[in-house]
MIPALO-603602 format. One line per field, with one value per residue (C-alpha): residue number from 1; residue in three letters; x, y, z. Coordinates in nm, 2 decimals, m for minus. Layout:
// residues N
resi = [NUM	...]
resn = [Ala	...]
X = [X	...]
Y = [Y	...]
Z = [Z	...]
//
This chain:
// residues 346
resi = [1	2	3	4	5	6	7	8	9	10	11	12	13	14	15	16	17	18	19	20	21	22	23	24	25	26	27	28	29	30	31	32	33	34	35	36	37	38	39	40	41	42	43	44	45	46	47	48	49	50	51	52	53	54	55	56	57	58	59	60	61	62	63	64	65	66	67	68	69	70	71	72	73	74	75	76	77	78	79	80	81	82	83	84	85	86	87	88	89	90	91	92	93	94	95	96	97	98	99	100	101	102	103	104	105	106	107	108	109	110	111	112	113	114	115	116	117	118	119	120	121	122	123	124	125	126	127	128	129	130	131	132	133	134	135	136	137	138	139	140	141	142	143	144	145	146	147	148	149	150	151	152	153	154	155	156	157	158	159	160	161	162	163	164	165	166	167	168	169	170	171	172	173	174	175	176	177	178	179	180	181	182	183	184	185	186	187	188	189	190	191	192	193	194	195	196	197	198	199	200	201	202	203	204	205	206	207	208	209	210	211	212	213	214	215	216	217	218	219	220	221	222	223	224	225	226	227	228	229	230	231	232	233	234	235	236	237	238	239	240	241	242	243	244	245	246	247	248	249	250	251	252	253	254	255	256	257	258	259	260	261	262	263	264	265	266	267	268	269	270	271	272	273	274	275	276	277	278	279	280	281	282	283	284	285	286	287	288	289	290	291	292	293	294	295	296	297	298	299	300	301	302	303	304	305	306	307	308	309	310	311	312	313	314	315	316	317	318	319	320	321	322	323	324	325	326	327	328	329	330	331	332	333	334	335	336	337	338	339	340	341	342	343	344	345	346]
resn = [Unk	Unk	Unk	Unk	Unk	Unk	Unk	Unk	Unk	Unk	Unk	Unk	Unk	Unk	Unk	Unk	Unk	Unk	Unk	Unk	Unk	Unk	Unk	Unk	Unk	Unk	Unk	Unk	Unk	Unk	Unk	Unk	Unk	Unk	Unk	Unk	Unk	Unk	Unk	Unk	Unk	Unk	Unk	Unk	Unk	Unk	Unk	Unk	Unk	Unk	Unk	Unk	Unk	Unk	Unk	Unk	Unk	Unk	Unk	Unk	Unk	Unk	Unk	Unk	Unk	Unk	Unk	Unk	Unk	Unk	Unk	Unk	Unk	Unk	Unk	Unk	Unk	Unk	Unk	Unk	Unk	Unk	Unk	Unk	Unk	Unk	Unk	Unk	Unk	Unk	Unk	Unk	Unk	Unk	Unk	Unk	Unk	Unk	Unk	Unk	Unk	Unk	Unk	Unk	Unk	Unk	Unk	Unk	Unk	Unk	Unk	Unk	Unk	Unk	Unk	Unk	Unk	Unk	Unk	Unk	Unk	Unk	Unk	Unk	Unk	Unk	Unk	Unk	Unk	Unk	Unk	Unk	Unk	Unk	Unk	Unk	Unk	Unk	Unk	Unk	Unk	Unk	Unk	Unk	Unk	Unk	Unk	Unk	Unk	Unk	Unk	Unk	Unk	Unk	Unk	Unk	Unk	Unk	Unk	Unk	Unk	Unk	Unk	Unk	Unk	Unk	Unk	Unk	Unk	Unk	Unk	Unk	Unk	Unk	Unk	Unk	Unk	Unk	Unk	Unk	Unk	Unk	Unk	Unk	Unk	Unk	Unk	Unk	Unk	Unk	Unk	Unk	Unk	Unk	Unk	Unk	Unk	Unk	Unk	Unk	Unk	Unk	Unk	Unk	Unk	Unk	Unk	Unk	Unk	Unk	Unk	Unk	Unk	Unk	Unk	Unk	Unk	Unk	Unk	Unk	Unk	Unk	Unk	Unk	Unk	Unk	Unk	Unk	Unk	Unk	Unk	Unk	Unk	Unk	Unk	Unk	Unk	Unk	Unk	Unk	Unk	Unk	Unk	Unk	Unk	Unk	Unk	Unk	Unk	Unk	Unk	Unk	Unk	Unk	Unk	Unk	Unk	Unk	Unk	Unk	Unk	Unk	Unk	Unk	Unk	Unk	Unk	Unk	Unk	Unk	Unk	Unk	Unk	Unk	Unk	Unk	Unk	Unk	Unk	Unk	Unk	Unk	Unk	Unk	Unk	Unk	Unk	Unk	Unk	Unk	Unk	Unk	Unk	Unk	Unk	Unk	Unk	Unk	Unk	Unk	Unk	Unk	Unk	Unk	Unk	Unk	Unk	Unk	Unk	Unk	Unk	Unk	Unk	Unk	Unk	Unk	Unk	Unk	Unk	Unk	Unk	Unk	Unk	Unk	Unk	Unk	Unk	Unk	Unk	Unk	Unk	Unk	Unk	Unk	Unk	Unk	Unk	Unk	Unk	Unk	Unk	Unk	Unk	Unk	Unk	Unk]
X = [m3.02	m3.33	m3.33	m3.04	m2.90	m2.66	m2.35	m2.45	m2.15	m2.25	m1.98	m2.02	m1.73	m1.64	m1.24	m1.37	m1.58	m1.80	m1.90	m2.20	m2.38	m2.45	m2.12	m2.32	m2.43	m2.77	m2.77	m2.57	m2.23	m2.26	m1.96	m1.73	m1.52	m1.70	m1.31	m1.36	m1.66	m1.47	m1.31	m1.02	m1.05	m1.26	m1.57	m1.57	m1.81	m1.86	m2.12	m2.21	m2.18	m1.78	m1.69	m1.60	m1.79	m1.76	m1.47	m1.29	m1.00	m0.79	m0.70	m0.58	m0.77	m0.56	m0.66	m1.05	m0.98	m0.79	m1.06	m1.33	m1.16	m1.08	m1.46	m1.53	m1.27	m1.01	m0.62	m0.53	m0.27	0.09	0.05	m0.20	0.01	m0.30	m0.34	m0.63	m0.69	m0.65	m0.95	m1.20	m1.31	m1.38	m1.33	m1.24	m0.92	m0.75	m0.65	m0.25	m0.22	m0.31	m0.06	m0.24	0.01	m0.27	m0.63	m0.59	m0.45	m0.80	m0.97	m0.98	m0.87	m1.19	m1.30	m1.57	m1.86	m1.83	m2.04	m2.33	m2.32	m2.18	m1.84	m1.77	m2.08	m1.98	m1.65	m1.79	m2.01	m1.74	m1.56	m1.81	m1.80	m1.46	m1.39	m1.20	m0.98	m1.05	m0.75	m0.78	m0.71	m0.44	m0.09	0.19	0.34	0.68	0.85	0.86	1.21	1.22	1.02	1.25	1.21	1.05	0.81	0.62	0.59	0.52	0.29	0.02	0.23	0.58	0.38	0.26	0.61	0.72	0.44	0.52	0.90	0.76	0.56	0.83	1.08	0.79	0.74	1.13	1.21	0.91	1.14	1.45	1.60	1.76	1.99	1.74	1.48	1.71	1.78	1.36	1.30	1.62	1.44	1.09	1.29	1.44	1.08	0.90	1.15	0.90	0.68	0.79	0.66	0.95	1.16	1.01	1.02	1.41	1.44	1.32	1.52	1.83	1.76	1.66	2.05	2.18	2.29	2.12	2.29	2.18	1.85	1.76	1.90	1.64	1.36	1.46	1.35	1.09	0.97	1.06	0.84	0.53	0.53	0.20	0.15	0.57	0.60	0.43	0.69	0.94	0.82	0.77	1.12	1.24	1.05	1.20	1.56	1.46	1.34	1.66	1.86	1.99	1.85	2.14	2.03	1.67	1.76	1.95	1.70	1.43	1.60	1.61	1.27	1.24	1.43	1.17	0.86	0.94	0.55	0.53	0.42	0.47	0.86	0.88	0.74	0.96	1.27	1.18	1.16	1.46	1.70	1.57	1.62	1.97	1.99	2.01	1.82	1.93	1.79	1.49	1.33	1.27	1.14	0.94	0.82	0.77	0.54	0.35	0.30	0.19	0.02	m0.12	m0.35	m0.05	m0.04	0.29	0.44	0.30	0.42	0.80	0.81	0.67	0.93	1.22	1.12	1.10	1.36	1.52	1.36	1.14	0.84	0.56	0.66	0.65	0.28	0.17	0.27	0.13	m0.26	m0.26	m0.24	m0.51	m0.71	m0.74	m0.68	m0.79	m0.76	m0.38	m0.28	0.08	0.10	m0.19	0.05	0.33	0.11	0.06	0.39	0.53	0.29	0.43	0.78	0.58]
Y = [m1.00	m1.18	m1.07	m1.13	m1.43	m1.62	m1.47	m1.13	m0.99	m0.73	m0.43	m0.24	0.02	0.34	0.49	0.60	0.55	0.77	0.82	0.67	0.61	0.93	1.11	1.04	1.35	1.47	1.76	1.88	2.04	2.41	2.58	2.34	2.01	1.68	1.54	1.53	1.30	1.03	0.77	0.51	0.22	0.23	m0.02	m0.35	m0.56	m0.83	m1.11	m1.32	m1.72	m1.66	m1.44	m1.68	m1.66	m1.49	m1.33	m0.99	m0.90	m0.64	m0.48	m0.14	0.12	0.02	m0.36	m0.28	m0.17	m0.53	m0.71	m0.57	m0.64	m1.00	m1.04	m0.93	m1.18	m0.91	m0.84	m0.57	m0.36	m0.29	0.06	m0.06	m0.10	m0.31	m0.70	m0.91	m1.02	m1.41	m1.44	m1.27	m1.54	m1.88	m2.08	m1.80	m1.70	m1.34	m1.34	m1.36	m1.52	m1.14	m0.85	m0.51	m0.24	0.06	0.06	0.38	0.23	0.11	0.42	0.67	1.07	1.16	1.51	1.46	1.73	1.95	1.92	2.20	2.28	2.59	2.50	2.72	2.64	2.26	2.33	2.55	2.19	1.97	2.17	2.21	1.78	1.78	1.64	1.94	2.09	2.48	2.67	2.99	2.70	2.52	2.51	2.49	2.17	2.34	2.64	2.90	2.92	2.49	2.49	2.56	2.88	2.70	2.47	2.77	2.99	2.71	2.75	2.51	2.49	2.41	2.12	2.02	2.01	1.79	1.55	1.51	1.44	1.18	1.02	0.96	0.82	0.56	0.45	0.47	0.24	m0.02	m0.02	m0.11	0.24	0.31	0.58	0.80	0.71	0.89	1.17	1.20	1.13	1.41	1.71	1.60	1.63	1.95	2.10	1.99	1.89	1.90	1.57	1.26	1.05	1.14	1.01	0.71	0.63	0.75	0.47	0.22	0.27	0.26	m0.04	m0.20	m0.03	m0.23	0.05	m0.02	0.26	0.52	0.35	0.34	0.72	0.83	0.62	0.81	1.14	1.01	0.95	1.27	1.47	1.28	0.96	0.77	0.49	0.49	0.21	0.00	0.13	0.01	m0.36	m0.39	m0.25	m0.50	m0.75	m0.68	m0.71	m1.03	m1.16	m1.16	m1.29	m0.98	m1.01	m0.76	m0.53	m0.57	m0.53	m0.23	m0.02	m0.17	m0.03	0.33	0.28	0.24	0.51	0.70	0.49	0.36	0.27	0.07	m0.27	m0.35	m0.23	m0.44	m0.78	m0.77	m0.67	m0.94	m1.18	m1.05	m1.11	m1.43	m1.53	m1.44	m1.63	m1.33	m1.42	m1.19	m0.87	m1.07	m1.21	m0.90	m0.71	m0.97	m0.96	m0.59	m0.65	m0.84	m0.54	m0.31	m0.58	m0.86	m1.04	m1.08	m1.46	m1.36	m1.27	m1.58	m1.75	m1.68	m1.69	m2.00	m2.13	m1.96	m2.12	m2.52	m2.44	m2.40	m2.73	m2.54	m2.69	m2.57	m2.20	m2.26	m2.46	m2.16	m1.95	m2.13	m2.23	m1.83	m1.78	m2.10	m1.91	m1.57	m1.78	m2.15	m2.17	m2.22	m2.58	m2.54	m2.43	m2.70	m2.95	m2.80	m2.77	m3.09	m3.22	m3.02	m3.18	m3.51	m3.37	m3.31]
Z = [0.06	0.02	m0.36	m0.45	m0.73	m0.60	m0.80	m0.65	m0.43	m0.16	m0.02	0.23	0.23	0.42	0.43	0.79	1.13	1.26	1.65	1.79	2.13	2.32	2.13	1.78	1.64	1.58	1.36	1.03	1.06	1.07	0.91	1.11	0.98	1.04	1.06	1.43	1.43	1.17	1.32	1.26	1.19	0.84	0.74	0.49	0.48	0.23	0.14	m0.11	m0.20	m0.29	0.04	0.32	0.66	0.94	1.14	1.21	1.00	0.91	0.58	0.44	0.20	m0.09	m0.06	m0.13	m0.54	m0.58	m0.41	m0.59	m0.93	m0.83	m0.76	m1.11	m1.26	m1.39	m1.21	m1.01	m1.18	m1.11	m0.96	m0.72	m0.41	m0.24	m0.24	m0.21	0.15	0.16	0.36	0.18	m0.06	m0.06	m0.43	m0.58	m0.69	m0.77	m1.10	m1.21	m1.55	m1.70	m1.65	m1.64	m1.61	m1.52	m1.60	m1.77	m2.11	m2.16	m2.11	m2.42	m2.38	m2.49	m2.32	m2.03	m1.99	m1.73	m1.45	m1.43	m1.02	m0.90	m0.79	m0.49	m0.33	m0.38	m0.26	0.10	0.13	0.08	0.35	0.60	0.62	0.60	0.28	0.15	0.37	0.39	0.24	0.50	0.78	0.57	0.73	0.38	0.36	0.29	0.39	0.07	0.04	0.06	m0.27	m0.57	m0.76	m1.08	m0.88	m0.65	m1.03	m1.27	m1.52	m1.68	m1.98	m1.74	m1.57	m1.91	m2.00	m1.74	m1.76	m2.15	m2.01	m1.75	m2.02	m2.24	m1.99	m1.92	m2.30	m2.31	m2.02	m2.19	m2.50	m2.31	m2.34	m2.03	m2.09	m2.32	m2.03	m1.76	m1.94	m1.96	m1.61	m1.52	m1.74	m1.55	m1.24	m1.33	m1.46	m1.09	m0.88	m0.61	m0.78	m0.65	m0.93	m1.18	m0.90	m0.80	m1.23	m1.22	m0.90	m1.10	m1.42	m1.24	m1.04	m1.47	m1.53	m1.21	m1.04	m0.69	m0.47	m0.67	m0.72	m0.34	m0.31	m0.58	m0.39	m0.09	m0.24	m0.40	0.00	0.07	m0.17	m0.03	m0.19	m0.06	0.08	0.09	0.35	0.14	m0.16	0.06	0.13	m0.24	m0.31	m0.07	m0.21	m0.55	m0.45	m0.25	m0.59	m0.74	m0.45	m0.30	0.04	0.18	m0.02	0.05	0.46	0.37	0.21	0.52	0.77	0.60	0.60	0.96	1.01	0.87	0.94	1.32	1.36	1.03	1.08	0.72	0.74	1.05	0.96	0.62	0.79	1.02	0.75	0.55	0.83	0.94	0.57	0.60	0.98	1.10	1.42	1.70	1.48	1.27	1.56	1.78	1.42	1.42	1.75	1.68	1.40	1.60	1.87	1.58	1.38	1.67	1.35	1.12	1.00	0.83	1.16	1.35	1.08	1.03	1.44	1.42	1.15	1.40	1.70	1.51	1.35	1.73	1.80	2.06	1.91	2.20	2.10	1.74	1.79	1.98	1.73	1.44	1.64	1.67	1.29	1.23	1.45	1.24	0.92	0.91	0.58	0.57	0.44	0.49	0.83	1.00	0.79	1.00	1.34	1.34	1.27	1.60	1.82	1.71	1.93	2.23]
//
């Protein structure tokens, strides 16, 4: 640190834990996964003149790409489902007035040398820590006769097939094409109907066409065939319909998603919000208050229960509310604003 010039940012960053104390281990893995050792939660740490001091927060894997880019003064792009934590930095801004769409249209298909290490005994090390999951051990993710016929014999030249058919419906939808983009994303669909991405592209070209029913019914197998990080999907979906006024809409789809994600605490909170939104206060304000179980740090939840309860003009629940986000976030103009004005009613 010592070394360092001032416009030097430090990370510190690990997806996982690890034991320590007495359980910390002492010796290599032998021909055994490490998994057991890793633990939940992960490690970020950040310093430097623009990362503000101090303090315990919580973020997800996929906010630490968006982060990092905002440090080096370029926009995260639209398939990175992360955000930049608000308290991370201190007079520094992330970067909006650019639209990147992915990172990849910058990078050239030139071919890339292959590496010279033996590749199974790299792959038996990669399993011994855990980082490659041993195929011998694997359980299937689906049962054989789940997996259509084309998807469990499909060749390099099938998948290439499909991914020229995904492609296309991309650049099709980006020229306004709707209808030609569909029929695209349908052959990708019929070449790997196992993938979810041709559905989650199909979802989003029929929400373009207005046709929203269908649109949230292709999402939903897009979820089904694995989409990642799909509770986040769903919050942005939301968010999307809640963008163009159809807030109905956006509760609608949230609570298929908490069908299917009961623990999520990012379903929750924006379900919460949703009906709330709508004055919907019998069913927001216990999502809310189950957000806040699953999520205790969430300003947003403190936030909107805060707004319910002045709103109510039961202004010492609402300050309690709102002094319990100032006190994981200080930084929030709006809400000390609003603090403030409640104590003025008691």
């Amino acid at each position: 640190m010592k070394v360092l010039t001032e416009d030097t940012t430090v990370i510190i960053v690990s997806a996982y834990g690890f034991r320590w104390d007495k359980t910390r281990p002492r010796t290599q893995p032998n021909g055994r996964s490490a998994l057991s050792d890793h633990r939940n939660p992960g490690v970020f740490i950040a310093y430097g003149n623009h990362i503000a001091p101090g303090g315990f927060h919580s973020l997800t894997l996929y906010d630490v790409a968006p982060s990092v880019l905002a440090i080096l003064g370029l926009p995260k792009s639209l398939e990175m489902p992360g955000s930049v934590p608000p308290w991370i930095f201190r007079d520094l801004s992330p970067v909006t007035s650019v639209r990147v769409v992915s990172y990849n249209e910058f990078f050239g298909g030139r071919p890339i040398a292959a590496p010279s290490v033996d590749l199974k005994s790299y792959r038996q090390k990669l399993q011994a820590i855990g980082h490659l999951t041993d195929p011998s051990r694997m359980q299937p993710v689906f049962e054989d006769e789940q997996l259509p016929a084309k998807a469990k014999t499909q060749t390099p030249a099938q998948f290439g097939l499909y991914a020229y058919y995904n492609n296309l419906g991309i650049e099709l939808r980006k020229q306004g094409k709707y209808n030609e983009a569909i029929e695209a994303f349908q052959k990708a669909i019929d070449l790997n109907p196992a993938r979810f991405t041709p559905y989650l592209n199909l979802a989003m070209v029929l929400f373009d066409r207005q046709q929203y029913a269908a649109a949230d019914d292709v999402f939903i197998m897009a979820v089904a065939r694995g989409l990642p990080n799909a509770d986040r999907w769903f919050a942005d979906f939301a968010a999307l319909y809640r963008s163009r006024n159809m807030t109905t809409r956006a509760i609608n789809l949230l609570y298929k998603g908490r069908q299917i994600f009961p623990q999520s605490y990012l379903i929750a909170a924006n379900l919460g919000s949703a009906l709330a939104e709508t004055s919907r206060y019998s069913e927001g304000v216990p999502e809310l208050e189950r957000a806040l179980n699953l999520q205790p740090s969430s300003t947003l939840v403190l936030n909107n229960l805060g707004i319910y309860y002045a709103k109510k003009q039961d202004y010492a629940r609402a300050l309690d509310f709102w002094n319990r986000s100032l006190s994981i976030d200080p930084r929030q103009p709006a809400i000390r604003k609003a603090a403030d004005a409640a104590r003025t009613y008691l």
